[in-house]
C-alpha positions in Angstrom: 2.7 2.2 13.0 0.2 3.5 10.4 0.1 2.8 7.1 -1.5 5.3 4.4 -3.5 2.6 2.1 -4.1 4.5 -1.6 -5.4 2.4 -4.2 -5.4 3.5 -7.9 -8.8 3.7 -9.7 -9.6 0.3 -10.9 -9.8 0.9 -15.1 -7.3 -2.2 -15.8 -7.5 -4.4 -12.6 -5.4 -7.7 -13.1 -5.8 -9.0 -9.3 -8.2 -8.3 -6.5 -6.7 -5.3 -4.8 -8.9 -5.4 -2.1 -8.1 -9.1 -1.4 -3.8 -8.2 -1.9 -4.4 -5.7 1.7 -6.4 -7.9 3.3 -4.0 -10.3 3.1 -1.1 -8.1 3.8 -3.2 -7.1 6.8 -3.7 -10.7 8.0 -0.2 -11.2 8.1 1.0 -7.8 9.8 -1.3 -7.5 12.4 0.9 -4.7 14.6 0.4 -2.2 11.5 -3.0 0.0 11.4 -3.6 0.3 8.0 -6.1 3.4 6.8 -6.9 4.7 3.7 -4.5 7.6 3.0 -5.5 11.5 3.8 -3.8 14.5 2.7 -2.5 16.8 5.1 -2.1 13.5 7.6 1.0 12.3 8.2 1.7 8.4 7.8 4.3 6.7 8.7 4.4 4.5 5.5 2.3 4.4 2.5 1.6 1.7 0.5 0.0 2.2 -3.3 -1.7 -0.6 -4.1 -1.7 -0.4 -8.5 -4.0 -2.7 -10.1 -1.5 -3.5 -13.3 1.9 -2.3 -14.3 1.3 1.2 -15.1 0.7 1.6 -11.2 -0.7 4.8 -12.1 -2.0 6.2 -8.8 -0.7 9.7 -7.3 1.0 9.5 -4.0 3.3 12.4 -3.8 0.3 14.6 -2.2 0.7 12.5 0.9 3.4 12.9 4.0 5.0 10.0 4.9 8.0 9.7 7.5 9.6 6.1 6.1 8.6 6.3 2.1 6.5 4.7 -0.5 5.9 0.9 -0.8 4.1 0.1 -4.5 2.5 -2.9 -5.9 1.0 -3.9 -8.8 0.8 -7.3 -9.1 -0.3 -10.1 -6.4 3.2 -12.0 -6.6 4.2 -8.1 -4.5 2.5 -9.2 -1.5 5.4 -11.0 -0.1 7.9 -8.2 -1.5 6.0 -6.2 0.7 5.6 -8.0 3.5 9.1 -7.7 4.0 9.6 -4.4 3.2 7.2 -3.4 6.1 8.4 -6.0 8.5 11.7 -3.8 7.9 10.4 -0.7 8.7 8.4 -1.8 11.8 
């Protein structure tokens, strides 16, 4: 499975975004997770917000099984099971 990774753009950072995927990543190992690209298709994408506005466009990517979003690092187990779900 891949996973579109787009990240918003950092003005109000409240966790380490960075640190949030590499943790998700640690845990789901059978998921290749690649910074999103329009016109590619994904089979999920996850928008990694850095506070609760969670402000970062996603709709200008294709995705087969949705939209996962986080803005906080209390999501990371959230979506951990959301994506063990759609594996």
């Amino acid at each position: 499975m891949k996973c579109g990774v787009r990240f918003c753009g950092g003005c109000n950072p409240r966790y380490n975004r960075r640190a949030a995927l590499e943790e998700i990543k640690a845990r789901v190992t059978d998921v290749n997770f690649v910074n999103a690209v329009e016109g590619i298709p994904h089979d999920l994408l996850l928008v990694i917000g850095g506070c609760t506005n969670c402000c970062a466009s996603y709709e200008q990517f294709d995705t087969k099984n949705g939209v996962l979003k986080m803005w906080d690092k209390t999501h990371i187990e959230r979506i951990y099971d959301e994506i063990q779900k759609k594996i």
